[in-house]
C-alpha positions as CSV (number, residue, x, y, z in Angstrom):
1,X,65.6,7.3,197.1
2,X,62.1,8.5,196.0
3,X,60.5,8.4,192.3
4,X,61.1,11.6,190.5
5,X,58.2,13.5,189.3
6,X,56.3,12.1,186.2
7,X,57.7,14.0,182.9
8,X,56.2,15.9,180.5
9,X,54.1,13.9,177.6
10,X,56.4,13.4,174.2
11,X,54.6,14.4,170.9
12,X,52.3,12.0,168.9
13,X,53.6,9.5,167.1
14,X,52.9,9.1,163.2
15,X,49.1,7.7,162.0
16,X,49.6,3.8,161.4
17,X,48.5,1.8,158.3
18,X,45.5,1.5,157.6
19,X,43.6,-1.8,158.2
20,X,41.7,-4.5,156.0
21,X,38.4,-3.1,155.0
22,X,35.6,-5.4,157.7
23,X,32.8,-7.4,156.1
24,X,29.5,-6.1,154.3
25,X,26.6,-5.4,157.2
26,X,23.4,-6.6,156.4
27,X,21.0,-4.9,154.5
28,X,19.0,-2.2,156.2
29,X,15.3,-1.9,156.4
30,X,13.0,-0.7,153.1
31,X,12.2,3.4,153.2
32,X,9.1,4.5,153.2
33,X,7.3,4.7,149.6
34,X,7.6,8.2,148.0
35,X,4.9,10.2,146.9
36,X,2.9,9.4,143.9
37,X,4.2,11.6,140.9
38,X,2.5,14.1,138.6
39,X,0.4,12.8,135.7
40,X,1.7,13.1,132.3
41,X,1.0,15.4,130.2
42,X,-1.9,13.3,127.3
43,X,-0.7,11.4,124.4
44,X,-1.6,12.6,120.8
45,X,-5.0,10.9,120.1
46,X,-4.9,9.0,116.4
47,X,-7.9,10.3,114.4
48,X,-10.4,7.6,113.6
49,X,-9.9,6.6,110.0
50,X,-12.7,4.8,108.3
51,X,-15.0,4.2,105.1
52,X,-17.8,2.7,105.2
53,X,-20.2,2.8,102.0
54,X,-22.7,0.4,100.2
55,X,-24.4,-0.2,97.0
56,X,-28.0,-1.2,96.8
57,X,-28.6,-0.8,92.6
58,X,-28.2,-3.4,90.4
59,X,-25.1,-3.9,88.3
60,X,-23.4,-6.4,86.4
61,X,-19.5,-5.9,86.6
62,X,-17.0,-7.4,84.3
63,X,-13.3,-8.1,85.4
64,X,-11.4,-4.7,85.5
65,X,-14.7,-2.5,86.2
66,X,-15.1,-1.1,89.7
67,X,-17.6,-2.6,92.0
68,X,-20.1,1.3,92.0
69,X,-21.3,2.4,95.3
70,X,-24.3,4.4,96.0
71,X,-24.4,4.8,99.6
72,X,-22.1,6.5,101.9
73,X,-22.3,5.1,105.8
74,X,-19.7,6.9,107.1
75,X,-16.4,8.8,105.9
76,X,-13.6,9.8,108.3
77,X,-10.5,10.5,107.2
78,X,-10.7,9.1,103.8
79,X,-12.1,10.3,100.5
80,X,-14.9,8.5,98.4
81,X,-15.0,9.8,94.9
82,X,-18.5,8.4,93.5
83,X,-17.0,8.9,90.0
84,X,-14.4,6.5,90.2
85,X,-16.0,4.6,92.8
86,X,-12.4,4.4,94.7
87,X,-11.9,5.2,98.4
88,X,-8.6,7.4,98.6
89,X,-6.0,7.1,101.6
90,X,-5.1,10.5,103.8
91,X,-2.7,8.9,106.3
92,X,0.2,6.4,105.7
93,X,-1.3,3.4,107.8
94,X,-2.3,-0.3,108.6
95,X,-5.9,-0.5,107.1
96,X,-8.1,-3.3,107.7
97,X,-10.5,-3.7,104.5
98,X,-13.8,-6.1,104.1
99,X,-15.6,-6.5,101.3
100,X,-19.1,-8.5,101.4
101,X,-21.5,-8.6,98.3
102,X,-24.6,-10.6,97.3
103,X,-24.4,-12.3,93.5
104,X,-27.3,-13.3,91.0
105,X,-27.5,-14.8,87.7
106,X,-26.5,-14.6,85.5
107,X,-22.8,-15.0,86.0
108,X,-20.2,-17.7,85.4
109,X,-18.2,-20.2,87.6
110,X,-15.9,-19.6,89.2
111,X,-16.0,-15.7,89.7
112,X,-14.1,-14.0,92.3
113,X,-13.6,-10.0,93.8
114,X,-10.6,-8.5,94.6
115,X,-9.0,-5.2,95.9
116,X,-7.3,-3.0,93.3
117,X,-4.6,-0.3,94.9
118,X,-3.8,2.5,92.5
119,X,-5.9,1.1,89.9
120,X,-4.2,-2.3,89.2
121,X,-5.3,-5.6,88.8
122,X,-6.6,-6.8,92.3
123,X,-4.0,-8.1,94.6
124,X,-5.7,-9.2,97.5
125,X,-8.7,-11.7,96.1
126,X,-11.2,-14.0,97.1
127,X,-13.1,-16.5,94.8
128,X,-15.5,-19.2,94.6
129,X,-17.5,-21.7,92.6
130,X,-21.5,-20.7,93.9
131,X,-23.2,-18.3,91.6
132,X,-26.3,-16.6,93.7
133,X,-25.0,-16.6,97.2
134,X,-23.7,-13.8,99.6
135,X,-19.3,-13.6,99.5
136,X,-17.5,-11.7,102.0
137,X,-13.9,-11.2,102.7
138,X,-11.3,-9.2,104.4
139,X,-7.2,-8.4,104.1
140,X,-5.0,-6.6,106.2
141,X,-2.7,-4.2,104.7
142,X,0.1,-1.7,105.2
143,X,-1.3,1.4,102.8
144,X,0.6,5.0,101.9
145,X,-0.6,8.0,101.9
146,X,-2.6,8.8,98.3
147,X,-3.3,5.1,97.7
148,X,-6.7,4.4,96.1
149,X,-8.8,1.5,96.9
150,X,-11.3,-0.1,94.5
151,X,-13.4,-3.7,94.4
152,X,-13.3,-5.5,90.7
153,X,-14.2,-9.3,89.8
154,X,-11.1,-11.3,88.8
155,X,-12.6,-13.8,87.1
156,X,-15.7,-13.4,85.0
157,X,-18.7,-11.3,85.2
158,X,-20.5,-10.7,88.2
159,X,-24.5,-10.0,88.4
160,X,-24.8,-7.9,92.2
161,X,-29.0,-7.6,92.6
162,X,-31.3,-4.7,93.4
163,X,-32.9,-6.2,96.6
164,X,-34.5,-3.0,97.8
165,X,-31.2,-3.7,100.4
166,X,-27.9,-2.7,100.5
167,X,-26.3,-5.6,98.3
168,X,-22.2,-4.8,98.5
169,X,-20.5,-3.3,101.5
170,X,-17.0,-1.6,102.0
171,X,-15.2,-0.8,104.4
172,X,-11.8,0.2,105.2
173,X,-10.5,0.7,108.9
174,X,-6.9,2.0,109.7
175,X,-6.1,-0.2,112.4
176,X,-2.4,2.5,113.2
């Protein structure tokens, strides 16, 4: 006889398992660069912290006198007291500090200068054998807030001339 008419479809069978996960694709193309941000807001600005002052008298200076200074260059930041002849520090601080004199007779050899802090025996020196020539040096040096800083021979007494010129310089720079 003839085929019989096609049935009805049966339900759906259950989902399978699913399969191993395939291989990585490659790597698309780059996007487009974004847009430039804002600007940030500005930093604090450090103040400039710096002493610069001079003598131009003449002095002889024995070891454990201050170095006196006459002149006043500039002051930012950092008090002079012309009394004491001692540079006093505001801000806690890396400070550079020079130091540069001319010497005369009379004087003995060797004689040196060095930076007193606080008012104690220098720390920081510099010395030499020539009587009548120009020193200069420099130290760099982590300071706190109240410190004083003062310039005294260490060794012998020193004869700074009256040259009409400045004749001993100071300075003291906070470097941060």
């Amino acid at each position: 006889g003839a085929t019989g008419a096609t049935g009805a479809q049966g339900a759906q069978g259950p989902a399978g398992a699913t399969g191993a996960t395939g291989p990585q694709g490659i790597q698309g193309p780059a996007g487009a660069t974004g847009a430039t941000g804002a600007t940030g807001p500005a930093g604090t600005p450090i103040p400039v912290t710096i002493a610069a002052i001079g003598n131009s008298n003449a002095q002889t200076i024995s070891p454990g006198m201050n170095i006196q200074f006459n002149q006043v260059f500039e002051i930012n930041n950092i008090d002079f007291n012309d009394t004491t002849d001692t540079l006093t520090v505001l801000e806690t601080g890396v400070y550079d500090i020079s130091f540069s004199a001319s010497t005369t007779f009379p004087g003995s050899s060797p004689f040196g200068f060095g930076i007193s802090f606080n008012g104690q025996p220098p720390t920081r020196n510099f010395s030499t054998n020539v009587i009548g020539s120009a020193v200069s040096f420099s130290t760099i040096v982590t300071l706190q807030a109240g410190t004083t800083i003062s310039v005294q021979p260490t060794a012998n007494t020193i004869s700074i001339p009256n040259t009409g010129d400045t004749t001993a310089t100071l300075s003291v720079f906070r470097i941060y």
